[in-house]
C-alpha positions, 0 to 999 in steps of 0.5 A: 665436893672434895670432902665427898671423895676424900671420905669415900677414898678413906671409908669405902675404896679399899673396903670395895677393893676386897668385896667387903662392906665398911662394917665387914672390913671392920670386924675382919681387921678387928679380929686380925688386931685381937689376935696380933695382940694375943701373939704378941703377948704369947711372944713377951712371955716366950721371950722371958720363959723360953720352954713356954709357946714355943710354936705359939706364935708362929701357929698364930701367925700362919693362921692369919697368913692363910686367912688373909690369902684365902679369903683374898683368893675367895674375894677374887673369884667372887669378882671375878664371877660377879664380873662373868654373870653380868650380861651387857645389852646393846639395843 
């Protein structure tokens, strides 16, 4: 039993906590992590060829600041709806 909620805890909790699905949660972290990669690799080359990505980075950056809050502020209303359309009976 303990196995059962230590799996749910890792795979399921924090993925539910933003609406998502283990697989969605996946590819969204994912595309995240390919474009960290891709900044990190514009500010390796900024740093040693300074005329070169100057606004790069932070262009990707504010990118994935405003994906991330968007789509947190999307995944909340989308609660907070689902939560307003339920109908609770009393018989």
């Amino acid at each position: 039993m303990k196995v059962d909620i230590m799996l749910k805890k890792l795979f399921i909790e924090h993925p539910d906590s933003v609406n998502e699905s283990y697989g969605e949660h996946f590819l969204v972290a994912m595309g995240f992590a390919i474009k960290l990669f891709i900044a990190s690799i514009v500010c390796l080359v900024h740093g040693l060829i300074p005329g070169l990505f100057v606004k790069t980075a932070s262009n990707l950056m504010r990118e994935l600041y405003s994906s991330m809050v968007v789509n947190r502020a999307r995944n909340n209303s989308l609660r907070d709806k689902k939560e307003q359309d339920v109908i609770e009976y009393m018989i």
